[in-house]
C-alpha positions in Angstrom: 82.2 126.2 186.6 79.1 126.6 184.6 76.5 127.2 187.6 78.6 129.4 188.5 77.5 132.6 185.8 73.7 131.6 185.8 71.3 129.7 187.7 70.5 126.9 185.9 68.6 123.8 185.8 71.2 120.8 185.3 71.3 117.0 185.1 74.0 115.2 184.3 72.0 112.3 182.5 74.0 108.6 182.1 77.2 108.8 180.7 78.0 108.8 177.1 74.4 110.5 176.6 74.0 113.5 175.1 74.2 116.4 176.9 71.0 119.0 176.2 71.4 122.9 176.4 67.0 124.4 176.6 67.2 127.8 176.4 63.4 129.4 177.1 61.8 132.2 175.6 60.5 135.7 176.9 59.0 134.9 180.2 60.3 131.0 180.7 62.4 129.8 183.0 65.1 127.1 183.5 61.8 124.7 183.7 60.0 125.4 180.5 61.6 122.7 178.4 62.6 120.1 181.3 59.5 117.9 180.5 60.3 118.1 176.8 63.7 116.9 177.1 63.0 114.2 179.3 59.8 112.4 176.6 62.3 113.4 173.7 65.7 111.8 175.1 65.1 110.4 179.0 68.7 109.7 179.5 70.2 113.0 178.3 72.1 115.1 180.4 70.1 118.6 180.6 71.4 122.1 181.2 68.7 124.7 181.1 69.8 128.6 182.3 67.5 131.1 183.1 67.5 134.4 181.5 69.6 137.2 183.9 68.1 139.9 182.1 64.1 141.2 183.3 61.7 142.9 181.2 58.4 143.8 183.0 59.3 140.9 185.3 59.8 138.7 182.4 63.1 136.5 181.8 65.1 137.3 179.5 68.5 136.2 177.9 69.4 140.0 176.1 67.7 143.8 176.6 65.9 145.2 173.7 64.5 148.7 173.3 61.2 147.2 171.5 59.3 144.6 170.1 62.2 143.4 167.4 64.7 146.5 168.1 67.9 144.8 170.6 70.0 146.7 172.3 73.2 145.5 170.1 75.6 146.4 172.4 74.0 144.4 175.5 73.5 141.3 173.0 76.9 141.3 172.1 77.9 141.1 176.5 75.0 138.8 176.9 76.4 136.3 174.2 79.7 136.4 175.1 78.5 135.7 179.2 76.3 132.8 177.4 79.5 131.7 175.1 81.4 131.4 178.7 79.0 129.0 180.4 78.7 126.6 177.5 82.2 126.7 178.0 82.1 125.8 181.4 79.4 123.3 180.4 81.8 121.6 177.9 84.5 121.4 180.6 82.2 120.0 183.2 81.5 116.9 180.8 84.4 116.4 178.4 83.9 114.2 175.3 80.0 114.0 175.4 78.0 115.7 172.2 76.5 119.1 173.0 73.1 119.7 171.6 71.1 123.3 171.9 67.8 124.3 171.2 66.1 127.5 172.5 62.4 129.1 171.5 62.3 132.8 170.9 64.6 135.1 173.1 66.6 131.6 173.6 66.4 131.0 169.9 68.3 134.4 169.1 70.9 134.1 172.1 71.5 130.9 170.7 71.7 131.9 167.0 74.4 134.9 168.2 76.4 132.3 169.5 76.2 130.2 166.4 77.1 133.3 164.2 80.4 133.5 166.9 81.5 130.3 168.1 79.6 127.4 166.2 82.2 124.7 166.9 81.0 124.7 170.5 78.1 122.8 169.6 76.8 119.4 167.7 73.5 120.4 166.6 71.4 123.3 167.2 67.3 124.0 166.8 66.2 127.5 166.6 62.6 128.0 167.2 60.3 131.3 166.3 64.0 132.8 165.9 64.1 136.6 165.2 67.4 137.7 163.9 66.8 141.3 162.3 69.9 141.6 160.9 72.5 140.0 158.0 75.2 137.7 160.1 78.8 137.9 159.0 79.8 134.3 156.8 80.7 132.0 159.5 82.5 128.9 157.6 82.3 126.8 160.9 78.7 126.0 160.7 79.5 123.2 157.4 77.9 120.6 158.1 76.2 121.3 161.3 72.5 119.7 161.5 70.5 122.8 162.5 66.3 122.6 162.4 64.3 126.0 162.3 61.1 126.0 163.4 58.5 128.7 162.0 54.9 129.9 162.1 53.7 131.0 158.7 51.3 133.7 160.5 54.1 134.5 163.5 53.9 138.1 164.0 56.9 138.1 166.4 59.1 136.1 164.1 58.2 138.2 160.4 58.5 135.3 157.3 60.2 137.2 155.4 63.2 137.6 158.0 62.9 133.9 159.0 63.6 133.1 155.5 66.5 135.4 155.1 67.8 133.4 158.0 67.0 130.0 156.7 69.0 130.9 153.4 71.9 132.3 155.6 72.3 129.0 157.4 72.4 127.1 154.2 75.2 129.7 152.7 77.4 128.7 155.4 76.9 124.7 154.1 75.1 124.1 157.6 72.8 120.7 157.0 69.4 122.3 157.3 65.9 121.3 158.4 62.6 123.5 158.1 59.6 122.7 159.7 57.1 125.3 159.0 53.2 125.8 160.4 50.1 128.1 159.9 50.4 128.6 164.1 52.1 131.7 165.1 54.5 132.6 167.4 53.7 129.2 169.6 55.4 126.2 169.4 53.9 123.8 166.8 53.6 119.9 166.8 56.1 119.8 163.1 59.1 121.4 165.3 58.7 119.6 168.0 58.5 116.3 165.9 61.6 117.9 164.1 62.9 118.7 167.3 63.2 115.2 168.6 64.2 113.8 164.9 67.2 116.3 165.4 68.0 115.4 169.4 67.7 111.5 168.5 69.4 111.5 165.4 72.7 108.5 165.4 75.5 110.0 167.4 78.2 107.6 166.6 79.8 109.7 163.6 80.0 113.1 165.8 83.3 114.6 166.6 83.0 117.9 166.9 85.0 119.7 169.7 
């Protein structure tokens, strides 16, 4: 069972609905994005983990040796202990859309589990992501509605790698949506607008498994 690998925040929403995974940034917890979700799509199901990992007291999803440097090795466990509870997630509620967004640290565990196992989700929304490396090709995101949400003065989240990432995405044919801001590393009004475009969007046509 999904609770049983991280403790989470969970509600199963009406049935049918979509079900939502929040993943938090540096710091957040399974509460961060629980009033977001709720004005955005009240009848979602809603399945928000909290980071197993501590960094000066601060939850986290993945280590890292410095601001930007991961420890590669650790990531690489941590997504594959993340990949397993979507899993269980999926299992829990058979036949209803998944839908993930996360916001810094939950941005890039999200994104690493994109890059593995894509077809787990519906639709995904990376905010402030920092990915400081070149994925592999990964044919299973065609098609996939994914929104990135950047701050054109982030210093967390450099433009320049944002970019890199945003062209990556649309390599591998995913259907991609950029909202972009003058803010830095904090979440802006445009991805959050974006955001609930993206979580709201007709669900009728969806099939992936």
């Amino acid at each position: 069972m999904s609770e049983n690998i991280y403790h989470s925040y969970q509600e199963a929403g009406l049935p049918g609905s979509p079900l939502i995974l929040a993943l938090h940034g540096t710091g957040g917890d399974e509460h961060q994005f629980t009033g977001l979700v709720r004005n955005i799509l009240p009848d979602a199901g809603l399945v928000a983990p909290r980071g197993d990992v501590l960094e000066n007291g601060a939850n986290r999803f993945f280590r890292r040796t410095g601001e930007g440097v991961y420890d590669m090795k650790d990531l690489a466990y941590r997504t594959d202990r993340m990949l397993s509870f979507v899993e269980g997630v999926r299992a829990d509620h058979p036949g209803r859309p998944l839908y993930a967004f996360g916001y810094s640290n939950g941005a890039n565990i999200l994104a690493a589990m994109l890059f593995k196992r894509p077809k787990l989700f519906d639709r995904a929304a990376l905010l402030h992501p920092l990915i400081p490396w070149v994925p592999d090709p990964q044919p299973g995101l065609a098609g996939m509605p994914v929104l990135i949400g950047i701050g054109l003065n982030d210093p967390i989240s450099p433009l320049p790698l944002s970019r890199r990432l945003i062209d990556w995405f649309i390599a591998q044919g995913a259907k991609v949506e950029v909202e972009t801001a003058s803010q830095g590393h904090q979440l802006h009004q445009a991805e959050i607008n974006g955001l609930a475009r993206l979580l709201r969007a007709d669900t009728a046509a969806e099939t992936r498994t």
